[in-house]
C-alpha positions as a Markdown table, in Angstrom:
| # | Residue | x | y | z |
|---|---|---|---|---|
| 1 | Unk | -13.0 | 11.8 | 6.2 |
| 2 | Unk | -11.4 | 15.4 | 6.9 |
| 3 | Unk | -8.3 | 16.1 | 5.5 |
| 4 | Unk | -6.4 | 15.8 | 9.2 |
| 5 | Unk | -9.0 | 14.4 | 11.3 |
| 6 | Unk | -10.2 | 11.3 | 11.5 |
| 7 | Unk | -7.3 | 9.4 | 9.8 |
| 8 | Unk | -4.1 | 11.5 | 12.2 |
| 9 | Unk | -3.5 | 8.2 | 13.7 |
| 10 | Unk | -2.7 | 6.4 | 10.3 |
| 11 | Unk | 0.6 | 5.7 | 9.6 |
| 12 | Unk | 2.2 | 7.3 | 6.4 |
| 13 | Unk | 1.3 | 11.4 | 7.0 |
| 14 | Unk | 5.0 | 11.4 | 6.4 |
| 15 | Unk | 7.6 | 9.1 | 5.3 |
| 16 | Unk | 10.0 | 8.0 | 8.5 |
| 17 | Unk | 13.5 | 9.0 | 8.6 |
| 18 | Unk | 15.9 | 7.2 | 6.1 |
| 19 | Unk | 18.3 | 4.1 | 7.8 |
| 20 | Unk | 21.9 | 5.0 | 7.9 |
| 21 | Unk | 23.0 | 1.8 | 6.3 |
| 22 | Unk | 21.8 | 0.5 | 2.9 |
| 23 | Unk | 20.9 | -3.4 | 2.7 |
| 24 | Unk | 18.5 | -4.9 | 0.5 |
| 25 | Unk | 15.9 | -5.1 | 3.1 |
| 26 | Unk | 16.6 | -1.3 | 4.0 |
| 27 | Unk | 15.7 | -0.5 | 0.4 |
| 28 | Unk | 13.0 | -2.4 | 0.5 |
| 29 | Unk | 11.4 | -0.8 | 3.2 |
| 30 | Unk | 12.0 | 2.8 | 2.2 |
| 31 | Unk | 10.0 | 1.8 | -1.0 |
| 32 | Unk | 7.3 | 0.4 | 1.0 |
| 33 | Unk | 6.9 | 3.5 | 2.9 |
| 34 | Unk | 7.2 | 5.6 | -0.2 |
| 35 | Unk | 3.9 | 3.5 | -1.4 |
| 36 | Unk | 2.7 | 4.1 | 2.0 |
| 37 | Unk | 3.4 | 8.0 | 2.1 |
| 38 | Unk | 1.6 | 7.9 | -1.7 |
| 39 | Unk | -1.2 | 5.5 | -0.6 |
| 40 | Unk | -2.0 | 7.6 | 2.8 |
| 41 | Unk | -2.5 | 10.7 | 0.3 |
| 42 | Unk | -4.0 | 10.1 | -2.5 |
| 43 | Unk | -7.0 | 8.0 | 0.0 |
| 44 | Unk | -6.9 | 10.7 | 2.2 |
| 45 | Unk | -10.6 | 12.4 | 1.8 |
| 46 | Unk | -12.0 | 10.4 | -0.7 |
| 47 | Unk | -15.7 | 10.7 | -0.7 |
| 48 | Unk | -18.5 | 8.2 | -1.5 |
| 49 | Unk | -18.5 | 9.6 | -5.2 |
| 50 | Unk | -14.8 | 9.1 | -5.5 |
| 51 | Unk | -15.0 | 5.9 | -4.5 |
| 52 | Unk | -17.7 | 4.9 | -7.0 |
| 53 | Unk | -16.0 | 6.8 | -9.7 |
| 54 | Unk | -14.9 | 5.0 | -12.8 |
| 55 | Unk | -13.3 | 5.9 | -15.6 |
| 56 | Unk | -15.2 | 3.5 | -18.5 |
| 57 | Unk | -17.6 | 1.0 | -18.4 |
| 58 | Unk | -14.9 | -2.1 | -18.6 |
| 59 | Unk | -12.7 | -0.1 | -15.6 |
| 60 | Unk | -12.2 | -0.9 | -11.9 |
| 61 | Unk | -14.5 | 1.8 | -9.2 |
| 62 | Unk | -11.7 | 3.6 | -7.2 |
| 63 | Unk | -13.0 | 1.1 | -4.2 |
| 64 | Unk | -12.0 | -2.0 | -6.1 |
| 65 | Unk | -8.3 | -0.4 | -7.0 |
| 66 | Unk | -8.2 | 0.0 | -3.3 |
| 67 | Unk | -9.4 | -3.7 | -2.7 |
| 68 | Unk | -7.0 | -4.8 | -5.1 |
| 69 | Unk | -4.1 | -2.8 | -3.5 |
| 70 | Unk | -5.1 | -4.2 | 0.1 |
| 71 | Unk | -4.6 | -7.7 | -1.6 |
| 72 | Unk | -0.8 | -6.5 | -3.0 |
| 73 | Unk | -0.1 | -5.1 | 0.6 |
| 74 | Unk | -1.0 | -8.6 | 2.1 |
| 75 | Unk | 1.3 | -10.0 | -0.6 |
| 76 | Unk | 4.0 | -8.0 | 0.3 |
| 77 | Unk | 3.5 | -8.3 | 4.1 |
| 78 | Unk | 2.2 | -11.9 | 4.9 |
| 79 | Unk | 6.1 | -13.4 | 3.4 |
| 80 | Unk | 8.0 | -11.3 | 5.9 |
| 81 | Unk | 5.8 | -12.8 | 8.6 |
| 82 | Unk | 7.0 | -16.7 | 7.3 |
| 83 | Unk | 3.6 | -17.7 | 6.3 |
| 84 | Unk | 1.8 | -18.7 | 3.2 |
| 85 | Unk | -0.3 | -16.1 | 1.3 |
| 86 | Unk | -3.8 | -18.4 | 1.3 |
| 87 | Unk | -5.8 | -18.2 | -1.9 |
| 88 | Unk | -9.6 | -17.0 | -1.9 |
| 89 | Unk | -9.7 | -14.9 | 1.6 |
| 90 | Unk | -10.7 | -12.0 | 0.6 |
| 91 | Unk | -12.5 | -9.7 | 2.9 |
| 92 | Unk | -15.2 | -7.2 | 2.9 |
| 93 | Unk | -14.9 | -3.8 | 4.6 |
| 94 | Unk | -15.5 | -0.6 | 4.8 |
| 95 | Unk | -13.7 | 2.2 | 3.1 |
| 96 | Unk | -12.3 | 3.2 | 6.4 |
| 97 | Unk | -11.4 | 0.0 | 7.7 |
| 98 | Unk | -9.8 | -0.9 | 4.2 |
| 99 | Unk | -7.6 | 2.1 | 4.1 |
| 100 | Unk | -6.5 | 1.3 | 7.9 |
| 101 | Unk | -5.6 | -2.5 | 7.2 |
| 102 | Unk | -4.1 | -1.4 | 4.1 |
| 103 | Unk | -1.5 | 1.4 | 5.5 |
| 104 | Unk | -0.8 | -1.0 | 8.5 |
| 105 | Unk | 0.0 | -4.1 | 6.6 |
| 106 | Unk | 2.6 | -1.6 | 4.9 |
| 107 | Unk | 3.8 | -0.1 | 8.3 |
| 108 | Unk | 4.3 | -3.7 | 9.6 |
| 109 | Unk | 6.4 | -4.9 | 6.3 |
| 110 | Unk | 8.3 | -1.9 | 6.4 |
| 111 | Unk | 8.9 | -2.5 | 10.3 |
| 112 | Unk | 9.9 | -6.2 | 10.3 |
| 113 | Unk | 12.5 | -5.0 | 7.1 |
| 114 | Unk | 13.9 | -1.9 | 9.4 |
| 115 | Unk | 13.9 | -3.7 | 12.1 |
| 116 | Unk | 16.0 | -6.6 | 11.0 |
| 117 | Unk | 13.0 | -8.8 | 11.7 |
| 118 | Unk | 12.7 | -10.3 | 7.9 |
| 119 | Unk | 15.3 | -11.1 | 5.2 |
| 120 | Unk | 14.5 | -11.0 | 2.0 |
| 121 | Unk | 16.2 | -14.2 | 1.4 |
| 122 | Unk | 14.4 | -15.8 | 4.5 |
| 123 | Unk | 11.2 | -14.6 | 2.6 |
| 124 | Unk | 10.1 | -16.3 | -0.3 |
| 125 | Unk | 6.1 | -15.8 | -1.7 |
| 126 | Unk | 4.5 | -18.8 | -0.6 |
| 127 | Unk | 0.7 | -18.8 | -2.5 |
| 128 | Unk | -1.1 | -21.6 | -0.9 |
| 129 | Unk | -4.4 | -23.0 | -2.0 |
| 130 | Unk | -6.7 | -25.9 | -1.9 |
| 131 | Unk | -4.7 | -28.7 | -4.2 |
| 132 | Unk | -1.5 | -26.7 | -5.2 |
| 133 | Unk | 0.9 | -24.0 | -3.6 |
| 134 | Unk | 3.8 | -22.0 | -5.6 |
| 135 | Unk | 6.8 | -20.5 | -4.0 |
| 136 | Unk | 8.8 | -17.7 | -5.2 |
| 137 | Unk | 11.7 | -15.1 | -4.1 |
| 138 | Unk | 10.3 | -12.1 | -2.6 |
| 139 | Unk | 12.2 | -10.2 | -5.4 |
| 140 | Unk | 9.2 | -11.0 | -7.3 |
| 141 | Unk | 7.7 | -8.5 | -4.2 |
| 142 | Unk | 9.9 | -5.4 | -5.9 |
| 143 | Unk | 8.6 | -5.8 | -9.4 |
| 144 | Unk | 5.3 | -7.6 | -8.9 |
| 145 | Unk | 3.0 | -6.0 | -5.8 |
| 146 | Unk | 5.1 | -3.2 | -4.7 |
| 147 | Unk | 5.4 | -1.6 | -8.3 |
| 148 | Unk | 1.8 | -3.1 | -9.2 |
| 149 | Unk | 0.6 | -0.9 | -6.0 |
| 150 | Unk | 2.3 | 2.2 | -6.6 |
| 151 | Unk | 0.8 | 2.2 | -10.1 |
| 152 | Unk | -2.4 | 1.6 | -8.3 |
| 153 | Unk | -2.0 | 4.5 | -6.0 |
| 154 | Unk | -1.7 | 6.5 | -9.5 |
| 155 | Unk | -4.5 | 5.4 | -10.9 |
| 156 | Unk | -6.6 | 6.5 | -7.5 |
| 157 | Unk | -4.9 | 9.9 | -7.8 |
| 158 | Unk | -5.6 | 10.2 | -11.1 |
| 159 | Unk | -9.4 | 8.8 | -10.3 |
| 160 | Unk | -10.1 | 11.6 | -7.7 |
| 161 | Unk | -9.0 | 14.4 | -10.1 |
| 162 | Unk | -11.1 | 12.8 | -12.7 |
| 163 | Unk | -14.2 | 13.0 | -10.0 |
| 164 | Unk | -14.2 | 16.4 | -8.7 |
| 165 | Unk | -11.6 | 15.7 | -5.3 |
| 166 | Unk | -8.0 | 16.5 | -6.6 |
| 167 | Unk | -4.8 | 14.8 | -4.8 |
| 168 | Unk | -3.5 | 17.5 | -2.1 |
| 169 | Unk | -0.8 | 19.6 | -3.8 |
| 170 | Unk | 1.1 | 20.2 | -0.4 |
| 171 | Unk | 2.0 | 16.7 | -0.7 |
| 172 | Unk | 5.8 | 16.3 | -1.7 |
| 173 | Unk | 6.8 | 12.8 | -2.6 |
| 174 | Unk | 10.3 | 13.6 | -3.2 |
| 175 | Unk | 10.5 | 14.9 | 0.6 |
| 176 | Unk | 7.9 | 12.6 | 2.2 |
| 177 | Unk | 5.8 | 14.9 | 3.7 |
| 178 | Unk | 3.4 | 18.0 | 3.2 |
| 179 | Unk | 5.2 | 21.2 | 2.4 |
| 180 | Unk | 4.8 | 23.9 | 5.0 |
| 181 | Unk | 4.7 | 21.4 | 7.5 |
């Protein structure tokens, strides 16, 4: 991928204006978008050796953090939506196609949150499988995938550097977007 081209349609490049109001889902989107402003950045570039990198033997590739992440950003959208998370659908796909259904699924939970589409309470983590299913508040959401997928994020960041492809430095995550831009 170039570092603006083929991904300018993604959402992310910058973090959206911040809501006037605060409300627990308002929160909760803004730190959905901060993991999607991080997530958009430290993926963007990433080359076949990147992906493949691995820090030890017993470690994830970078590609399987990203798998994994896509998995948290179902978690943390599928609830808002009113439906069941269903155990053992996993999906394979491309890098490319991973990264897109990834950013989106965070655009669409940070959407129904701003939006006023989805309450929290309205919201609960429904994991649904075969012979059992387990239901719990989406605060779980704030300190189960949404932190577990920013440390993620970190760990791709830290991945690249370690392979040869360093994180962009113009990229401010205290401002939500790319100095000098």
């Amino acid at each position: 991928m170039n570092a603006q081209g083929e991904s300018d349609h993604l959402p992310f490049a910058e973090i959206p204006q911040h809501p006037e109001e605060y409300s627990a889902e308002s929160v909760t989107a803004r730190m959905i978008e901060g993991l999607g402003f991080r997530y958009h950045w430290a993926t963007e570039g990433l080359r076949q050796e990147d992906l493949e990198f691995k820090p030890s033997a017993e470690a994830r590739t970078s590609l399987e953090t990203l798998q994994h992440i896509f998995g948290l950003s179902r978690t943390i959208l599928i609830p808002l939506r009113s439906e069941p998370i269903l155990r053992g659908s996993d999906e394979k796909m491309t890098f490319a196609a991973l990264r897109e259904a990834t950013l989106m699924n965070l655009k669409d939970a940070a959407d129904l949150l701003r939006q006023g589409k989805a309450l929290l309470k309205d919201s609960p983590i429904i994991f649904q499988g075969a012979n059992r299913s387990s239901e719990y508040p989406y605060w779980n959401n704030l300190n189960g995938p949404i932190a577990d997928a920013i440390w993620h994020v970190g760990q791709v960041v830290s991945f690249r550097r370690s392979s040869g492809n360093p994180f962009d430095s113009r990229v401010s995550v205290f401002q939500g977007k790319l100095r000098g831009s």
